[in-house]
Structure formats: structure tokens, C-alpha cells
TORZA-988012 format. One record per residue (C-alpha): x negated, z, y. Coordinates in steps of 0.25 Angstrom, whole numbers, plus 2048, in hexadecimal, padded with zeros to 3 digits. Each point is the difference from the previous one (the first is absolute). Layout:
XZY/...
This chain:
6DC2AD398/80C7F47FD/7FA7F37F8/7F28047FF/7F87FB7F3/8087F1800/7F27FA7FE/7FC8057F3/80D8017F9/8047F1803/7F27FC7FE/8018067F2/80E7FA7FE/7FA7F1804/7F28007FD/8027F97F2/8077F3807/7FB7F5803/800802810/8027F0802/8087FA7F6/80980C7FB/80780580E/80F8027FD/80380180E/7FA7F1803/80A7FC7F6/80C808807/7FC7FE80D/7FF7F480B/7F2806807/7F87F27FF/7F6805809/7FC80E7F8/7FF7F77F2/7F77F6808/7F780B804/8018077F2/7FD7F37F8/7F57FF80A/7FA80F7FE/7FF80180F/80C80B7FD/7FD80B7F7/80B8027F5/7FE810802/8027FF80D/80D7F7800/80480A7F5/7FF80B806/8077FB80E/80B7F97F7/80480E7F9/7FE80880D/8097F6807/80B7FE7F3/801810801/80D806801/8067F2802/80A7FC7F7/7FE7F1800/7F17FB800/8047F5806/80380380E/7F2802802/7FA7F880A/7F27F77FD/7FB80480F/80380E7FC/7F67FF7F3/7F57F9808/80080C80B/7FF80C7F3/7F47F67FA/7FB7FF80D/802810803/7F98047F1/7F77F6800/7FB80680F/80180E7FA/7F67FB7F5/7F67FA80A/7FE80E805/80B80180B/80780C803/80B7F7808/8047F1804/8047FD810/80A7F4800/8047F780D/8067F3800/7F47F7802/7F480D7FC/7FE8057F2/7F780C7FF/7F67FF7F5/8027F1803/8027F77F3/7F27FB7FF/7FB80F800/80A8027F3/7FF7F27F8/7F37FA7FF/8007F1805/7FE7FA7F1/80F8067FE/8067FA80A/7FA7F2800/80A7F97F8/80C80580D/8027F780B/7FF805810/80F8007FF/8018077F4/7F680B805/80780180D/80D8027F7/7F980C7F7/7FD80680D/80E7FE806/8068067F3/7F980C7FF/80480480F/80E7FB7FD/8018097F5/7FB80C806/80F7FD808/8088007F2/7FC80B7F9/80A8077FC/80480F804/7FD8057F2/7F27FD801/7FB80280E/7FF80D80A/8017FE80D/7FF80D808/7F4808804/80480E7FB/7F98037F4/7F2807801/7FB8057F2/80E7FC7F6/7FF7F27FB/80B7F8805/80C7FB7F7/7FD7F27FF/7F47F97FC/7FC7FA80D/80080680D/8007F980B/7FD806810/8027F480B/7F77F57F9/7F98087F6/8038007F1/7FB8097F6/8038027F2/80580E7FF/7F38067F9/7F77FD80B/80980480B/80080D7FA/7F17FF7FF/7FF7FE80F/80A80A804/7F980A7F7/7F47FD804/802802811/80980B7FC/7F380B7FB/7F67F6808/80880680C/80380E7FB/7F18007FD/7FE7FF80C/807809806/7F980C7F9/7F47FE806/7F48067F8/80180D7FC/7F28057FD/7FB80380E/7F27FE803/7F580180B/8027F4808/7F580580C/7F68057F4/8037EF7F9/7FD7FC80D/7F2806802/7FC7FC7F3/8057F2801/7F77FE80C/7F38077F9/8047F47F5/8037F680B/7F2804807/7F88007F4/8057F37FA/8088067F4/80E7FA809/8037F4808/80980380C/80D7F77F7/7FD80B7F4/7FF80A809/80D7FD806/8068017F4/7FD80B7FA/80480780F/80D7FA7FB/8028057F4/80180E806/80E7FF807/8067F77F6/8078007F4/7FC7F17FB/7F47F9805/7FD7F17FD/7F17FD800/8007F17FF/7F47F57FF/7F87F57F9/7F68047F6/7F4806804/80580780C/80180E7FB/80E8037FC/7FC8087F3/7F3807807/80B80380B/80B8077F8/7F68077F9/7FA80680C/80E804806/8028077F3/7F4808801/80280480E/80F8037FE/7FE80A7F3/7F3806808/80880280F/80F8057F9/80580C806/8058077F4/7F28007F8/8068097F4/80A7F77FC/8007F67F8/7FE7F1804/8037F67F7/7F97F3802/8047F27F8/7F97F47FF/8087F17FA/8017F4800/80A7F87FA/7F77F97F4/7F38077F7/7F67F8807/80480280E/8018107FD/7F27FF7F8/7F97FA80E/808809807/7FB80D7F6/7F27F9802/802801811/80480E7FE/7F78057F6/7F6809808/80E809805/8067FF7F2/7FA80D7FB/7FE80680C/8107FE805/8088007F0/8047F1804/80B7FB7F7/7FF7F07FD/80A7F87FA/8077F3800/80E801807/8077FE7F3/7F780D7FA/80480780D/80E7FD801/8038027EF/8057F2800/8027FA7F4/8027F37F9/80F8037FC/8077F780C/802804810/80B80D7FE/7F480B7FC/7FE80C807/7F4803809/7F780A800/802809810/7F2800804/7F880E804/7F57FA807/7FE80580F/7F87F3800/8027F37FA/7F67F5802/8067F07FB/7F67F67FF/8037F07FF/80E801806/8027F3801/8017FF7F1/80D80A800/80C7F97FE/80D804805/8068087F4/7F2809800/7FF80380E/80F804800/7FC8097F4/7F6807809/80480380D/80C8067F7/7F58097F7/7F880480E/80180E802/80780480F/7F4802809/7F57FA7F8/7F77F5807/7FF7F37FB/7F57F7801/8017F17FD/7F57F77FF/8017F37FF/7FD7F1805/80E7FA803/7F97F1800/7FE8027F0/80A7FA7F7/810804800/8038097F4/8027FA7F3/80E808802/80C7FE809/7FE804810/7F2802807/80580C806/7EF804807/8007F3805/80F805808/7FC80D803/7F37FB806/8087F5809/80980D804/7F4807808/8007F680A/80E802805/80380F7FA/7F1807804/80680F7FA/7F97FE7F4/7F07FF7FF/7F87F37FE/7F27FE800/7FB7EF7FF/7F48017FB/7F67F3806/7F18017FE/7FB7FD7F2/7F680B7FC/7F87F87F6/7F77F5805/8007F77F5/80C7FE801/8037F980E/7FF7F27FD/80B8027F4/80780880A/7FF7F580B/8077F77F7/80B8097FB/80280380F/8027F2804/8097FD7F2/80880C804/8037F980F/8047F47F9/7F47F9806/7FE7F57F3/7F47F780A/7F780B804/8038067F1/7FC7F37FA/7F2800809/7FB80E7FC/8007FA7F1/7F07FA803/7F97FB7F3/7F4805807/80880F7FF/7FC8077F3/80F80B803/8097F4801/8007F57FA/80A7F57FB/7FF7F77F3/8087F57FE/8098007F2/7FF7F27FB/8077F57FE/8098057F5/80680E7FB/7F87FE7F3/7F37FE809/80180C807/8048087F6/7F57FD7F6/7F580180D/80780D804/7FF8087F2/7F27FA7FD/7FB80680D/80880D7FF/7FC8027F2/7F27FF801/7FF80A80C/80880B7F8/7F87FC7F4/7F3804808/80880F800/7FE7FF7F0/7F0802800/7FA80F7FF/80B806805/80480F800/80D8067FD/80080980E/7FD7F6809/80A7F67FB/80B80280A/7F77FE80A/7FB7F47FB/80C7FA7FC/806801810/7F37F8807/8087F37FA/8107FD7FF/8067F3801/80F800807/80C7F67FF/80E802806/8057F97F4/8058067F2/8047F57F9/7FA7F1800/7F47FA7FD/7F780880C/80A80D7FD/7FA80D7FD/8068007F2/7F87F27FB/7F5803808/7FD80E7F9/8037F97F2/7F57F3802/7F580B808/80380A7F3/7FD7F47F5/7F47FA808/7F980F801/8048057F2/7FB7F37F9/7F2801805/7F68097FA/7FD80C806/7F28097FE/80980C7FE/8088077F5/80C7FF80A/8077F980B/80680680D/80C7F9806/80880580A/80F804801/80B803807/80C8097FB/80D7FB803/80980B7FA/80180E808/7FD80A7F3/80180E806/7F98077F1/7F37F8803/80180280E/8007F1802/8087F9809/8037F1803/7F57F9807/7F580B7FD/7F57F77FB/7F48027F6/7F77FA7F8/8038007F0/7F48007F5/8007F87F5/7FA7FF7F4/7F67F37F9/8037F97F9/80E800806/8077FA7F2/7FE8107FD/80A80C7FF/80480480E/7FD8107FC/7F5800807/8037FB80E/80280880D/8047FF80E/7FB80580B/80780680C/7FF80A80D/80480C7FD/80780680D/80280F7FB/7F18007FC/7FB7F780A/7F97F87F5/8007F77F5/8098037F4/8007F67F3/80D7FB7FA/8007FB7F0/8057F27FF/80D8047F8/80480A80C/7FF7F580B/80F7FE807/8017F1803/7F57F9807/7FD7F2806/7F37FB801/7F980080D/7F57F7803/80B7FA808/80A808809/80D7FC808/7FD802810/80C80B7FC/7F88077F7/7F3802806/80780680B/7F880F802/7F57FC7FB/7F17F9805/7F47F87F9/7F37FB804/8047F07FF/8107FA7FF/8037F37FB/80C7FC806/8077F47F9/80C7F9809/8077F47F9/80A7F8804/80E80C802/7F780A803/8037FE811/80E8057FB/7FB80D801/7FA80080E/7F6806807/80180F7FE/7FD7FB7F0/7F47FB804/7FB80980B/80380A7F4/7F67F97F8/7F67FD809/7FF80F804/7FC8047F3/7F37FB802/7F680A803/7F37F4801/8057F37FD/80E7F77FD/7FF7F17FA/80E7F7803/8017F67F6/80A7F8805/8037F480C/80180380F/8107FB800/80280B7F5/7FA80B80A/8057FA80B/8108017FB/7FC80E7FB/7FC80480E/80C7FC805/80A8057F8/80580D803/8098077F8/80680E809/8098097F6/811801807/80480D803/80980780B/7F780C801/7FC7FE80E/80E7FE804/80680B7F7/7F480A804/80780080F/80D8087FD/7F880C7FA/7FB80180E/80580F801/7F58037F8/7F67F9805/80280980C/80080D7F9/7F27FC7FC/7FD7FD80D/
């Protein structure tokens, strides 16, 4: 592929300037309305930079270039950033709009009129791009195309992302198409699935599933917590590998899930078929052969004959590409998943569009997974349900003081306040952990209690809040020998068999002034299906993890959540805090006020991609499937 890379070679080339007041080109240039939002920091410098040298490419005079031409690109990049696949321009609709892209506080110091203007730029400088940046043709299926954007009618995609949605229809279809390979006994599946239905082991939606799952080659299984989505994949693959046609061959059965905790819990679900079946489980990284050396590696062709994902909504665009690419021809893939969860931390939500697909394309299997399962769940799950409609009053009713599962506290006057109430009171429950503890217990332990904030950075951010919970605990004195803390790895280290966001609980030795030789973490071993110790010095990068981002403790459940929302965290909508509130198993505490919650609720952030509209012209093999 043509101009790929851009970001990190003129990132590097820039990074030591001054992004404000050492801009050659604001010196060269008449663009009043770029420096104002630059001086401003409402612009960032690396996305100005980047859509400055992609439009200045090839032309021999910089100049030329028009301002409304760079607003567009920063506009395009800075969309790409935010997780879009692609921007939808019109004369009067943007699509994401400009409050989804810019928070209000970088916007405030611009007039209506010169909001109005920043809108009208970008759509009119959609119109001037020049031929040597854009495509405008519909031809190209898996080749990136020449330029770096393409555009189809009022879709613009930077080139890398078109091809990553091309690619991705492209095997999605062909997959498709196959059908599975490995024939089994459907009639036998049938009777056994009522014997399960009559004895209770099977709702009629599991069942239905799993009925599914014999005639198709991808089957989603979708649904909240609790409602069986892990206990329904696990008996599909019992009955699939039991009721097979060809019993002397060899069926290959994988588990993942795209991070180490969410395959551990899914290792946990399946842990009575593991030995009985050979199952594999690995991350999605582990099974693809991914590795941290940049997008162009190559990918390991699966063998399974059966390949379930767990947590799909997690996959972002790049690895969902790379799997439907490694699937073996005939296989069956099962997706899990709860499309209500949190957008990928990555570009696209790809699940999310392939579940919006079975409505209007029914050639593929879906199963919506409805009744919650676990009972001491429902009134967490009545108000996730009413969050996820978007429904802020009755939401804001089911928070009763008088409820001991949900309840609301108020931060305080100042961030100061809240702060220091907030790590005094999540200190001392984590410190109560520290008394007569054993050492196979302390995972366990350690998951009845986690507190939560959407934010990274600032005075409430997961960063600062770790730092003053660490200093409060590790400054009082403890009975034992040794402390327990929690962390989380942030670094995928494939010797260790750790991988980003695999959490454990690290033991340290008192008095803590001494040498570190001594010290050890403690983690789920997935090949062993128990706890393996790791010396300190042998530990890849880890944060702390009293406190984790929404993002973060995705895939994974505790006891008690402590959800923090201060003032920006509505930025990120209501599928962030239906995520967190569903990783409750007993009880959520909201610090934060009612107009907070309420904004939250209300905002809905819905990924852009033309996959719905694309899917349509591979309609010759949606009718060779059915």
C-alpha cells in the first residue's frame, strides 16, 4: 500500500517542536483560522502535521493548498482517531458530528458563526481535494487504492481503513459461502437439545442456538451478562464434537478472547470440556502470531474446525480482519459477545455492524440472548437496561438509598474533596484484603472489590487515583510480613505468556525500603489452569490496579464496583457506563451528580462504517449460502 506509515515518520520528524509557537507553515501561510485553533490547542499539532504533509504531497508549491482543504484532513484523521472507520459529509450534516469529535471545553472560546464556518469548511473542502489525494470509484476490493483517501458518494476513508473494510466483507462473505465443513448430526442435536430443554439444562433461546450452529458457518450468540452466552457456547461444542459424522477424525476446537482476562474467564467457563475435548485457549494475538512489530505481520492460517471468540465487542477493525483472513475454509465460528459493551479501543466496531446486518441480511445465524440467568443480578440489570434505552429518569429512580445494589454518592464540593474522600474509603476496604490472607485465595479476593473511572489522566483519573490508594495502604502498618497489591499488565509479553490487561496481584515484601529480590506476582496460568508466580525483575510493564479505566475492565467481573464520573466523563456515553455497571456481580456505588448521569445517558456515540451498505453487492453469495 501507497502512503501508509505518514503518522509515525512525521511524528518523529516534529515531535521535538514546539507544536504552538514554532510552526513554520503559520509563518508561510495566511490560515488565521488553523493558528487560532492551534494557539488554542483545540487542533492538535500531529494532526495539522500530518494532514498538511499529506495535502503538500506531490505539489510543487505548498502554497496552493487550501485552509478548508486542511480543516477537512484534520477533521478526516482526527474522526479515524476517535475510532471511525469513515466520515459521511452533506451540506448542512456532519457525520460524527463536531461535538462528538471536540469536547465543548475546546470549542468555547469560537463564536456560533465561527462554529458554523469550521463546519462549512470542512464540507467545502471535501469539494477541493485534489485528484492526487482522493479516489473516487468503487472498484477495488482487497488492493489499497492510490491515493490516501477514498471517497464513495459521501463517504471519505483514509486509504488504510478502506482497505480494512473491504478486506474484511471480502473473507466475511467468502466465509460464508463455504458453509461448514464438518457435518454433523443435526436430528441426533435435536433430541438432545430437547432432553436439555426438558430437564432444564437449556432455555428455548439457548436452544435455538445451538440448533443454529449446525447449518452455519458463523453463529453470533449475543446478550447482557448473566444470560448464558459462555454456558451456551460451551454446550454447542460439546454436542457438536459428540454428534460429528466423521468420529475418527480430528476436530480442532479453539477458545479466545481478545485479552488474558477475558480468555481466563472464558478457560474458567469451559473448564469441565478442556480435558475431555483437547481445547486450545488463547488470546487473539497468541492465536493469530501477532506481534508488537507494527500492522504488516504475517498471520498464522488457523486449523481449528471450530473456533470460539469471546468479548467480541472488544475487536477492533484491524484484528477482526486478521481473523476472518486466518479462518480455515469450512470451519464454524462462534462470536460471543454483548454489542452494548464499550466500542474497541481500536479503529471500527466491526460486531456491532455485523449484528445490525442480521436484521436486514438473515443468511447468517444470530441468537439475542434476553433472560438473565443469575438472580442477583436483576436490579443491576434493570438499570443497565434502561441506560442502554437511553431512558436517564427511570434510570435515575432505580438508584434508591434504601437499595443496598445501587447506590449514588455525591463527590463533594471541590475535586480536592472527592478525591481525598474517594481514596480514604477505597483504601480502607482494600486494606481489610491485607489481614490473614492466603496466597491461593488472593485472586479471588482481590475481584470482590474494584473501583472504575472513564478517565486516565486528571485529578479523578485512573493514573492519580492508583498512585494516592498505593501511598495511603503502603503507609499503614500491616500485621504481615508482606503486602498484596493488585495489577494490571499493560505490555503483551508473549515469553511470559502475559498479555495487556491480564491482571494479578503482585507480593511485596516489609519493610518495603528493602531489596526487591524477593518479590513476586501472581497470575492465572491459562495452559495449567492455575496460578503461576512471576519474580519481580521478570515482570513486563505493569500499572497499578486498585483503580481501572471502564476500557480496561472490560472481560472482566468483581463483587462490588466503584464507579467514579466527574465532570467529561458524559463524553464517553452510555455504552461506557453500561459497561461498567455490568461488571458488577452484587453491587455498583456512582459517585457522582444526577446531571453527570443524566448527559451520560444521553450521549450515544454509534461507530461510522459503510458495511451495511457495502455488504449488499456481495449478494451473489449470500444466495449461494442460501
Amino acid at each position: 500500500m501507497k502512503r501508509t506509515g505518514h503518522a509515525k515518520s512525521f511524528f518523529q520528524l516534529h515531535q521535538q517542536r514546539s507544536p504552538w509557537n514554532q510552526s513554520p507553515c503559520l509563518k508561510s501561510f495566511d490560515w488565521p483560522f488553523i493558528k487560532k485553533l492551534l494557539d488554542k490547542k483545540s487542533l492538535a499539532y500531529f494532526d495539522f502535521t500530518l494532514a498538511r504533509c499529506l495535502s503538500s504531497q506531490e505539489a510543487e508549491q505548498e502554497g496552493e493548498v487550501d485552509q478548508k482543504v486542511i480543516l477537512f484532513l484534520c477533521y478526516l484523521i482526527l474522526a479515524s482517531r476517535s475510532g471511525h472507520l469513515c466520515i459521511s459529509l452533506s451540506s448542512d450534516i456532519l457525520s460524527p458530528a463536531i461535538h462528538q469529535l471536540w469536547q465543548p471545553e475546546q470549542l468555547h472560546f469560537l463564536s456560533n458563526k465561527e462554529i458554523q464556518y469550521l463546519q462549512a469548511s470542512i464540507y467545502e473542502g471535501s469539494k477541493l481535494l485534489p485528484s492526487r489525494l482522493v479516489t473516487r470509484a468503487d472498484h477495488l476490493l482487497t488492493e489499497g487504492p492510490p491515493t490516501p483517501i477514498y471517497q464513495e458518494e459521501n463517504y471519505f476513508y483514509l486509504q488504510k481503513h478502506w482497505l480494512s473494510e473491504s478486506l474484511f466483507l471480502h473473507h466475511f462473505h467468502a466465509h460464508l459461502a463455504t458453509g461448514p465443513k464438518v457435518a454433523v448430526d443435526c436430528q441426533a442435536i435435536k433430541k438432545e437439545i430437547e432432553k436439555m430443554v426438558n430437564k432444564g439444562l437449556l432455555n428455548q433461546e439457548q436452544a435455538a442456538a445451538i440448533e443454529q450452529a449446525c447449518l452455519s458457518s458463523i453463529l453470533f450468540i449475543v446478550g447482557g451478562p448473566g444470560t448464558g452466552k459462555s454456558y451456551t457456547a460451551a454446550k454447542l461444542v460439546q454436542l457438536l464434537h459428540l454428534y460429528r459424522s466423521n468420529q475418527k477424525a480430528k476436530f480442532e476446537i479453539i477458545l479466545a478472547a481478545p485479552t488474558g482476562k477475558a480468555a481466563a474467564n472464558l478457560q474458567k467457563n469451559f473448564a469441565s470440556l478442556q480435558e475431555r475435548f483437547d481445547l486450545q485457549v488463547k488470546t487473539l494475538h497468541a492465536l493469530l502470531g501477532i506481534k508488537q512489530t507494527g500492522s504488516f505481520y504475517p498471520i498464522n492460517p488457523l486449523t481449528a474446525d471450530l473456533i470460539v471468540v469471546d468479548e467480541c465487542s472488544m475487536i477492533d477493525a484491524e484484528i477482526m480482519v486478521k481473523l476472518f483472513q486466518a479462518l480455515k475454509p469450512g470451519a464454524r465460528l462462534v462470536m460471543l459477545g454483548d454489542p452494548d459493551q464499550l466500542a474497541p479501543v481500536g479503529v471500527g466496531n466491526l460486531f456491532n455492524d455485523l449484528i445490525r446486518l442480521t436484521f436486514t441480511h438473515p443468511f447468517f445465524a444470530k441468537t439475542l440472548l434476553k433472560k438473565c440467568l443469575r438472580t442477583e443480578l436483576k436490579s443491576i440489570l434493570d438499570f443497565a437496561e434502561e441506560i442502554k434505552k437511553g431512558n436517564a429518569k427511570k434510570a435515575l429512580k432505580l438508584m434508591d438509598p434504601s437499595t443496598k445494589e445501587i447506590t449514588k454518592l455525591q463527590l463533594g464540593s471541590s475535586l480536592k474533596d472527592a478525591q481525598k474522600k474517594l481514596v480514604s474509603y477505597i483504601a480502607s476496604l482494600f486494606a481489610s484484603y491485607h489481614h490473614d490472607w492466603q496466597e491461593a485465595d488472593l485472586m479471588q479476593t482481590f475481584n470482590q472489590l474494584r473501583l472504575l473511572s472513564p478517565l486516565r489522566q486528571g485529578p479523578l483519573g485512573v493514573e492519580k487515583l492508583n498512585q494516592l490508594i498505593w501511598s495511603e495502604i503502603s503507609q499503614k502498618e500491616h500485621r504481615s510480613k508482606q503486602i498484596a497489591v493488585p495489577i494490571t499488565i499493560s505490555i503483551n509479553d508473549y515469553h511470559q505468556d502475559l498479555f495487556n490487561g491480564d491482571t494479578g496481584v503482585l507480593i511485596r515484601k516489609l519493610p518495603l525500603s528493602s531489596c526487591l529480590e524477593k518479590d513476586y506476582a501472581l497470575f492465572f496460568d491459562r495452559k495449567e489452569n492455575s496460578l503461576k508466580k512471576i519474580p519481580f525483575f521478570c515482570l513486563p510493564k505493569y500499572e497499578l490496579a486498585y483503580c481501572l479505566s471502564v476500557h480496561k475492565s472490560q472481560g472482566s467481573e468483581f463483587d462490588k464496583v466503584v464507579l467514579v464520573l466527574p465532570e467529561g466523563s458524559e463524553l464517553f456515553g452510555r455504552k461506557m457506563l453500561y459497561t461498567a455497571i455490568t461488571r458488577a456481580r452484587k453491587s455498583i456505588e456512582i459517585w457522582g451528580n444526577d446531571l453527570i448521569l443524566q448527559k451520560t445517558i444521553e450521549n450515544v456515540e454509534n461507530r461510522l462504517s459503510t458495511v451495511e451498505i457495502r455488504s449488499a453487492r456481495f449478494a451473489y453469495l449470500s444466495n449461494q449460502v442460501s
